[in-house]
DOLUMFI-994436 format. One record per residue: x, y, z of N, C-alpha, C in turn; residue number from 1. Coordinates in Angstrom, 1 decimal. Layout:
% DOLUMFI-994436
[fidren [X, Y, Z], [X, Y, Z], [X, Y, Z], NUM]
...
//
This chain:
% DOLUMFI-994436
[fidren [-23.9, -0.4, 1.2], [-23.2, 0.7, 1.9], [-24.0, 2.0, 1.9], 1]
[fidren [-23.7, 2.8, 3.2], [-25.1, 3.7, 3.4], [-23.9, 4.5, 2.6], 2]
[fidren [-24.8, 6.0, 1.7], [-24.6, 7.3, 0.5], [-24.6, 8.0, 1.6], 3]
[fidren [-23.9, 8.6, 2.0], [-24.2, 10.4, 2.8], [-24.2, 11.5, 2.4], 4]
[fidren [-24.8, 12.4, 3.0], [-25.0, 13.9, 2.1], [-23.4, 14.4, 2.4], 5]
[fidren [-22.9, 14.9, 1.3], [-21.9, 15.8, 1.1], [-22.1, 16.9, 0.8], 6]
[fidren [-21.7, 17.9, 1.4], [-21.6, 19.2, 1.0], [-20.2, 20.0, 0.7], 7]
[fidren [-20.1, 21.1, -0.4], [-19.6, 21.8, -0.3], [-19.0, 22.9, 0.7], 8]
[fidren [-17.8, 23.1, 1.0], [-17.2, 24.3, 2.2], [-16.1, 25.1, 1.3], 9]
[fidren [-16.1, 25.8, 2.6], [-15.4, 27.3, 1.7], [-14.0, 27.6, 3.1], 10]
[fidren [-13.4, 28.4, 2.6], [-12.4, 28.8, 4.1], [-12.4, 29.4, 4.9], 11]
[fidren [-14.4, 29.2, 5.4], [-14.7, 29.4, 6.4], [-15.0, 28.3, 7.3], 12]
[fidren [-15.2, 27.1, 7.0], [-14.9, 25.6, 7.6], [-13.6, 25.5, 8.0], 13]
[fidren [-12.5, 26.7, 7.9], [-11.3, 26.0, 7.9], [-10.7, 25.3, 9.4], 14]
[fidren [-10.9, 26.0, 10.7], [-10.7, 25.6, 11.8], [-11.7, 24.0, 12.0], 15]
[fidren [-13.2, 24.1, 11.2], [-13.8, 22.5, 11.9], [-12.7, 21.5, 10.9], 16]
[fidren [-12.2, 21.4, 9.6], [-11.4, 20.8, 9.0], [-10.3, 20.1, 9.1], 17]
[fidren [-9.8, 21.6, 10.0], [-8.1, 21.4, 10.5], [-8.5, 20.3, 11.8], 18]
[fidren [-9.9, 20.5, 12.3], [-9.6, 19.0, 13.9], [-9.9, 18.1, 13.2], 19]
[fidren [-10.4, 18.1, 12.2], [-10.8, 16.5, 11.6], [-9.3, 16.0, 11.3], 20]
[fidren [-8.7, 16.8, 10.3], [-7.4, 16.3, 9.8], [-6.7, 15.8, 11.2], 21]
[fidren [-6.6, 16.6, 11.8], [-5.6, 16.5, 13.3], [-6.3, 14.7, 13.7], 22]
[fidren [-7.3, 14.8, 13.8], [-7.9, 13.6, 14.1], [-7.7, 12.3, 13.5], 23]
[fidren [-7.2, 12.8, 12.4], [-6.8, 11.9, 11.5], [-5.8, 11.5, 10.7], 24]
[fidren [-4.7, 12.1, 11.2], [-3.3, 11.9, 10.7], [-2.2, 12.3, 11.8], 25]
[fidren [-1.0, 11.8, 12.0], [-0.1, 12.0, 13.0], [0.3, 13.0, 13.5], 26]
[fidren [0.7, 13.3, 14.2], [1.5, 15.1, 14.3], [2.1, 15.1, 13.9], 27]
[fidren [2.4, 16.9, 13.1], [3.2, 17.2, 12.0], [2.9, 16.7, 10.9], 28]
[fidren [1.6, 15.5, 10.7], [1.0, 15.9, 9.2], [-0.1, 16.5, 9.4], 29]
[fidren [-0.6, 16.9, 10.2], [-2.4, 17.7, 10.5], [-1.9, 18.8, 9.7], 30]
[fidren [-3.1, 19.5, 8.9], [-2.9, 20.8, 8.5], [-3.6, 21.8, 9.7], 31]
[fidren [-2.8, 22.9, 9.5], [-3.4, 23.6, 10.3], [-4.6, 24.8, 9.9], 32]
[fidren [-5.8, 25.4, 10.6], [-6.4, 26.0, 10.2], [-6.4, 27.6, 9.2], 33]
[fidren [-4.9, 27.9, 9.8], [-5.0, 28.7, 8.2], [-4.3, 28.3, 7.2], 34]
[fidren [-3.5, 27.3, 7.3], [-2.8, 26.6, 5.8], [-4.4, 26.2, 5.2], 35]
[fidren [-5.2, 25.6, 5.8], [-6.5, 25.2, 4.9], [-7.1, 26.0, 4.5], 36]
[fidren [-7.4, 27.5, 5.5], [-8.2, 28.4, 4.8], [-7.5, 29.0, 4.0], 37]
[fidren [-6.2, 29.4, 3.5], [-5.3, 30.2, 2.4], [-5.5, 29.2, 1.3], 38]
[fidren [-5.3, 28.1, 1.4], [-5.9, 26.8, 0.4], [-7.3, 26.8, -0.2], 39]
[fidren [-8.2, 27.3, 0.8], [-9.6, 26.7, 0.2], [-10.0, 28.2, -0.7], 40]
[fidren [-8.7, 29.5, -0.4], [-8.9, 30.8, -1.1], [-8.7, 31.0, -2.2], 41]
[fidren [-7.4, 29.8, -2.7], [-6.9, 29.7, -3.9], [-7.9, 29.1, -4.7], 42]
[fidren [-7.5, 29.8, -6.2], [-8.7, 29.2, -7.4], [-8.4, 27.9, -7.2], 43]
[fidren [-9.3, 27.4, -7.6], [-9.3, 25.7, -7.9], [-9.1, 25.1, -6.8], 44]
[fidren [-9.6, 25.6, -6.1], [-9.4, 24.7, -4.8], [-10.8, 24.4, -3.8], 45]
[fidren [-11.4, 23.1, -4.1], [-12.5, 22.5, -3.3], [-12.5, 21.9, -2.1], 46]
[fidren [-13.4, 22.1, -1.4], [-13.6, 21.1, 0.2], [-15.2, 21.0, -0.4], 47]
[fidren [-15.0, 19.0, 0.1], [-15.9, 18.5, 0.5], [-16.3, 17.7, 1.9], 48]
[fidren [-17.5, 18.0, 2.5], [-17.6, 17.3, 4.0], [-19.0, 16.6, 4.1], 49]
[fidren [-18.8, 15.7, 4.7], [-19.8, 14.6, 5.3], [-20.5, 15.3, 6.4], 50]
[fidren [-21.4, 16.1, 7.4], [-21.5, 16.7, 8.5], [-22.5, 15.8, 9.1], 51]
[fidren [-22.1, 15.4, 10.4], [-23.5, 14.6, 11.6], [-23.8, 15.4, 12.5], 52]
[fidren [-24.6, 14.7, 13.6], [-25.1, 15.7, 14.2], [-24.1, 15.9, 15.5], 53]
[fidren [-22.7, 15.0, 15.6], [-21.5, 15.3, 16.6], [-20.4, 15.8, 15.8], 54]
[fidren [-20.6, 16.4, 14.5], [-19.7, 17.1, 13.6], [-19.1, 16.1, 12.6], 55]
[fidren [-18.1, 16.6, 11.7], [-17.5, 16.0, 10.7], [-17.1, 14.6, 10.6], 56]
[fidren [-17.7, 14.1, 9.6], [-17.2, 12.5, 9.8], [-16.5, 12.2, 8.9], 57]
[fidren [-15.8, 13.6, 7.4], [-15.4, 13.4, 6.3], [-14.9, 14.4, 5.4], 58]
[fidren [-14.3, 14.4, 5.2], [-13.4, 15.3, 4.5], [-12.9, 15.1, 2.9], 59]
[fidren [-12.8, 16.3, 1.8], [-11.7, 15.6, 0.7], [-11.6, 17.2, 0.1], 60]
[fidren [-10.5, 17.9, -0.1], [-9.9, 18.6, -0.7], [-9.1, 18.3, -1.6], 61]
[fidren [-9.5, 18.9, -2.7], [-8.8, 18.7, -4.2], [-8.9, 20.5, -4.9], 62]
[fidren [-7.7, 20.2, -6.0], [-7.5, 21.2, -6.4], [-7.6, 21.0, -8.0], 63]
[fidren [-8.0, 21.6, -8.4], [-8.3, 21.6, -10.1], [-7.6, 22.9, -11.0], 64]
[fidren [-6.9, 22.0, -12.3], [-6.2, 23.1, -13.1], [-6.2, 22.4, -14.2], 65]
[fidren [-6.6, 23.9, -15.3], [-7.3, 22.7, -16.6], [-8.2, 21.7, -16.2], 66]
[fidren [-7.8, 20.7, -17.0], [-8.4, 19.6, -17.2], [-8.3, 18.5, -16.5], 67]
[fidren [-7.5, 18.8, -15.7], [-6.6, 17.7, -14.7], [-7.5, 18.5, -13.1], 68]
[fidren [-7.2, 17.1, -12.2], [-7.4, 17.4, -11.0], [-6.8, 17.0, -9.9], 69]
[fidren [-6.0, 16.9, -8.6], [-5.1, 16.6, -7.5], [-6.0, 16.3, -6.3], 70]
[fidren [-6.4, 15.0, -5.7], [-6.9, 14.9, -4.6], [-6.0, 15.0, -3.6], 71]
[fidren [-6.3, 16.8, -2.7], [-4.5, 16.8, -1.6], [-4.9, 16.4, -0.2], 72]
[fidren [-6.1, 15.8, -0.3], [-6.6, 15.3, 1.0], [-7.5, 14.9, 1.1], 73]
[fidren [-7.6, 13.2, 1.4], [-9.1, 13.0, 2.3], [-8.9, 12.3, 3.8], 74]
[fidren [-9.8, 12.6, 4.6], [-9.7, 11.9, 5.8], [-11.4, 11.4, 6.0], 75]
[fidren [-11.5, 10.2, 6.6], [-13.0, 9.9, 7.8], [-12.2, 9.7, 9.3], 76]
[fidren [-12.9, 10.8, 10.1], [-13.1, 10.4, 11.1], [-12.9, 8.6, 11.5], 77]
[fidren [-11.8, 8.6, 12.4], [-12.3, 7.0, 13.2], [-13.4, 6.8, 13.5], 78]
[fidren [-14.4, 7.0, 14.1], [-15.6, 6.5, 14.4], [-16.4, 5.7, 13.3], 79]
[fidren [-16.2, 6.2, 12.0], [-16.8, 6.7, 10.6], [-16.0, 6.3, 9.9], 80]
[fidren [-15.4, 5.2, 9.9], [-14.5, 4.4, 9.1], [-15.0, 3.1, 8.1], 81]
[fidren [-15.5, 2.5, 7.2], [-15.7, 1.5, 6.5], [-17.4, 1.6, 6.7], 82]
[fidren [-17.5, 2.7, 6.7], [-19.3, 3.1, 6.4], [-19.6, 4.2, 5.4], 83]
[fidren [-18.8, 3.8, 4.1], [-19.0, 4.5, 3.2], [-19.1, 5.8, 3.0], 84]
[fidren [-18.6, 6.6, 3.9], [-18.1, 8.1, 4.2], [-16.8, 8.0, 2.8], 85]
[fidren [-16.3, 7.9, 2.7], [-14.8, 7.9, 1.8], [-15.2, 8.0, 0.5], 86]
[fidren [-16.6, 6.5, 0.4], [-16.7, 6.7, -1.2], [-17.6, 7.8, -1.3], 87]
[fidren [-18.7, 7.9, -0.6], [-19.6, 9.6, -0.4], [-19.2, 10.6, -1.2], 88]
[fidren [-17.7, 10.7, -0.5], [-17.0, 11.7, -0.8], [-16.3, 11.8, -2.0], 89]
[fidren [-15.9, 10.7, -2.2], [-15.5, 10.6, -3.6], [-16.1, 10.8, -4.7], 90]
[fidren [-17.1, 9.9, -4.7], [-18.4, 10.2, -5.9], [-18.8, 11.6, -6.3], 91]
[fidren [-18.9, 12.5, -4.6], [-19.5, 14.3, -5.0], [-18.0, 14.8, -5.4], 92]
[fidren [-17.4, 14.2, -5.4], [-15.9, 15.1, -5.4], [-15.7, 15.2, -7.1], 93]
[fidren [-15.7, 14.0, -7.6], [-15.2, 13.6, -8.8], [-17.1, 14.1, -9.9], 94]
[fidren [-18.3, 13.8, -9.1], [-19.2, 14.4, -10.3], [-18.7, 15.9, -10.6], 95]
[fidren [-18.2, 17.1, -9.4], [-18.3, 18.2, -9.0], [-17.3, 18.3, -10.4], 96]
[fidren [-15.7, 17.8, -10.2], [-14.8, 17.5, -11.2], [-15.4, 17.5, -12.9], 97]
[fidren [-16.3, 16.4, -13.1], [-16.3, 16.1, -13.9], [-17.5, 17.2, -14.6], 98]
[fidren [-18.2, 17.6, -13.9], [-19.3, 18.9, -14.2], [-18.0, 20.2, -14.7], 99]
[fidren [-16.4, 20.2, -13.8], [-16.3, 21.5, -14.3], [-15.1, 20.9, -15.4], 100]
[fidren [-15.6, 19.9, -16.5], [-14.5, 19.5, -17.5], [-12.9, 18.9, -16.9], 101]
[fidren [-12.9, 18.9, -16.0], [-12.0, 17.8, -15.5], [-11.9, 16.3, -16.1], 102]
[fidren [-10.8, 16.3, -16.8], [-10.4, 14.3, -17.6], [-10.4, 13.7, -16.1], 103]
[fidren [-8.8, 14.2, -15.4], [-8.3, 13.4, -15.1], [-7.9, 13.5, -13.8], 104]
[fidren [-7.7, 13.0, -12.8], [-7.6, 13.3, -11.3], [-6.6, 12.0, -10.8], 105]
[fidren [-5.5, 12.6, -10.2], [-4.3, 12.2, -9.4], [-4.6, 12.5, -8.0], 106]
[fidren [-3.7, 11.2, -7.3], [-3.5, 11.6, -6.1], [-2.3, 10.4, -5.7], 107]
[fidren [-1.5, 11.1, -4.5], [-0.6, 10.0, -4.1], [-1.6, 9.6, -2.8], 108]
[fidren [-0.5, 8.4, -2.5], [-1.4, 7.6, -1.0], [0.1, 6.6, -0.7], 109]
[fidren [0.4, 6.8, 0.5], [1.1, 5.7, 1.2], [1.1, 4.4, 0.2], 110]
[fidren [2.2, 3.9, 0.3], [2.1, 2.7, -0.4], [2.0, 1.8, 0.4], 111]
[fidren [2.2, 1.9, 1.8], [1.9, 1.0, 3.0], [0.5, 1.1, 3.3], 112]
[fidren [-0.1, 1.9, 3.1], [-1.6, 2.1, 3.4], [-2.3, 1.2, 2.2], 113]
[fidren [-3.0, 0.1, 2.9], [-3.6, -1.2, 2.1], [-5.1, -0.5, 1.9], 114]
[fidren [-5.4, 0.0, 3.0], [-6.7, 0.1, 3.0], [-7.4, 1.7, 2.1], 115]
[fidren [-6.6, 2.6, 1.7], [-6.6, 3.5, 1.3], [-6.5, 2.7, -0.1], 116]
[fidren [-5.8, 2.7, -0.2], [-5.3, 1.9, -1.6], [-6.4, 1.3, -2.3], 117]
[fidren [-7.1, 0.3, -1.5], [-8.0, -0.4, -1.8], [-9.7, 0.1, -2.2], 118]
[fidren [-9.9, 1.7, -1.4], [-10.5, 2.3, -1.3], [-10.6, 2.6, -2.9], 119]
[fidren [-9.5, 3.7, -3.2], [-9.2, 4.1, -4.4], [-9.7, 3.3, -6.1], 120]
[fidren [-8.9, 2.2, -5.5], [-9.0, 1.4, -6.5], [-10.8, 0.8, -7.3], 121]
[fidren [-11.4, 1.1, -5.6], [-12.6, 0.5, -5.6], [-13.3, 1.4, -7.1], 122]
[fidren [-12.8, 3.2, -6.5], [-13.5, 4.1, -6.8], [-13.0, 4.6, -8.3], 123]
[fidren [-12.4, 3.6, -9.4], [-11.8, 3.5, -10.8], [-10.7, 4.2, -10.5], 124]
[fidren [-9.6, 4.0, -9.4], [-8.3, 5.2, -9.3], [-7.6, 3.8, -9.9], 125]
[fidren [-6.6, 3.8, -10.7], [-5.2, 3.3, -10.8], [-4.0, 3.4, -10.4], 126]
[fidren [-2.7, 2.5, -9.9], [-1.5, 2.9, -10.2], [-0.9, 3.3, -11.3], 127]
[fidren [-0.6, 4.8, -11.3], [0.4, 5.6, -12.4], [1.4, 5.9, -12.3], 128]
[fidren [2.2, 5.9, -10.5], [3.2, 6.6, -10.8], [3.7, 5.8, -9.6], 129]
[fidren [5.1, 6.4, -8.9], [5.6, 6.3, -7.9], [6.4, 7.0, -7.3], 130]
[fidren [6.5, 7.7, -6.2], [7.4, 8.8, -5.3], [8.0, 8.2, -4.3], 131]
[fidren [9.6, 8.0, -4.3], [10.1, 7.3, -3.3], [10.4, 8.2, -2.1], 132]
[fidren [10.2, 8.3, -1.1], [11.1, 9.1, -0.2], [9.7, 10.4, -0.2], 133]
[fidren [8.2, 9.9, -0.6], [7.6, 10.9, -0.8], [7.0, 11.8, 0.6], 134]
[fidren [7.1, 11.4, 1.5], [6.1, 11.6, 3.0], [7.3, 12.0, 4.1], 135]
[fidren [7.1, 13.3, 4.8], [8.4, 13.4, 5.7], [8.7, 12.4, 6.9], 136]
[fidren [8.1, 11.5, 6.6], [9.4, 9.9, 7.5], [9.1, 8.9, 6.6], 137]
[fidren [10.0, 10.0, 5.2], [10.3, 8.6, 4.3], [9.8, 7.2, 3.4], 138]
[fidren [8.6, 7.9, 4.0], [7.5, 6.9, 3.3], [7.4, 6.9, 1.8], 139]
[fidren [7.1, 5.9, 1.4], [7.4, 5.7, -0.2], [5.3, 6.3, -0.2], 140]
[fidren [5.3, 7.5, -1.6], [3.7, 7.3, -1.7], [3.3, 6.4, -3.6], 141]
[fidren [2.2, 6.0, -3.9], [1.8, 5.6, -4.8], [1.0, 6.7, -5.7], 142]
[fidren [1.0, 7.2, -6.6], [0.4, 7.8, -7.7], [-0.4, 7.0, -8.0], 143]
[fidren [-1.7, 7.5, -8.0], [-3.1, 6.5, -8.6], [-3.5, 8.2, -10.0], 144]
[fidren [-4.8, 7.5, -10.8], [-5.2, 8.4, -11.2], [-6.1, 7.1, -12.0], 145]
[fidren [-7.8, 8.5, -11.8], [-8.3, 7.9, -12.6], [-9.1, 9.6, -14.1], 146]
[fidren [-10.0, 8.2, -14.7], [-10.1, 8.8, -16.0], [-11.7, 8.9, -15.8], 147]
[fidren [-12.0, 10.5, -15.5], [-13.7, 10.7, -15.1], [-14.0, 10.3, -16.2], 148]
[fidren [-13.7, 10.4, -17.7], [-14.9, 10.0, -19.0], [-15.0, 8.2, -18.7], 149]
[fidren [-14.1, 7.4, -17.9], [-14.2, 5.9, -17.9], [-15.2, 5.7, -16.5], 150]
[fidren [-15.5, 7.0, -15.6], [-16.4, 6.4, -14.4], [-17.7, 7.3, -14.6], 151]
[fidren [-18.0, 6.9, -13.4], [-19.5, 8.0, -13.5], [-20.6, 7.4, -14.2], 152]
//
């Protein structure tokens, strides 16, 4: 699986972000461009992106407090799907994490979403938790979390 360069963004990416998200999740879950930039303002709060030469192929925003971490979003582009954009992003997301003393990093994910799931799992995430009723149409989500001192 091809590695891609990841880079760091700030919330001045926030408008190319907000189309990727839009691109990538239903209406009424897209964030919009300044919910991301008031997000990417707050402490602890990172964007990571994949960039090509027809724009974003990848996204992951996480927020960090203490020692703990929250992945509140990742998306790939359709185009850029099961070409290793996801783990890319994971790997810079979580060394970035684990460089600023971060244990431990959560995140929920659809429990119907197989393929997200499976992603996670690839990338040392576990099931820890469960939220019923977590997603606004009711969707049940899954609590993963993994333990940076057990990956890397």
């Amino acid at each position: 699986m091809r590695v891609w360069p990841v880079d760091a963004v700030g919330p001045e990416a926030a408008r190319a972000l907000s189309d990727l998200h839009e691109a990538c999740f239903p209406s009424g879950e897209a964030w919009s461009a300044p919910n991301i930039r008031n997000l990417l303002a707050m402490p602890g709060c990172c964007a990571w992106v994949v960039a090509t030469h027809d724009g974003l192929a990848g996204l992951v925003i996480a927020r960090k407090a203490l020692d703990e971490a929250e992945i509140l979003t990742l998306c790939v582009a359709p185009d850029y799907r099961r070409r290793g954009v996801a783990q890319s992003l994971l790997k810079r997301m979580s060394e970035s994490m684990k460089h600023a003393k971060v244990e431990k990093i959560f995140l929920e994910v659809r429990a119907d979403n197989a393929a997200a799931r499976t992603l996670y799992t690839s990338a040392g995430y576990s099931r820890c938790g469960f939220r019923a009723n977590y997603y606004s149409d009711g969707s049940n989500a899954i609590v993963m979390c993994a333990n940076l001192s057990d990956s890397l």
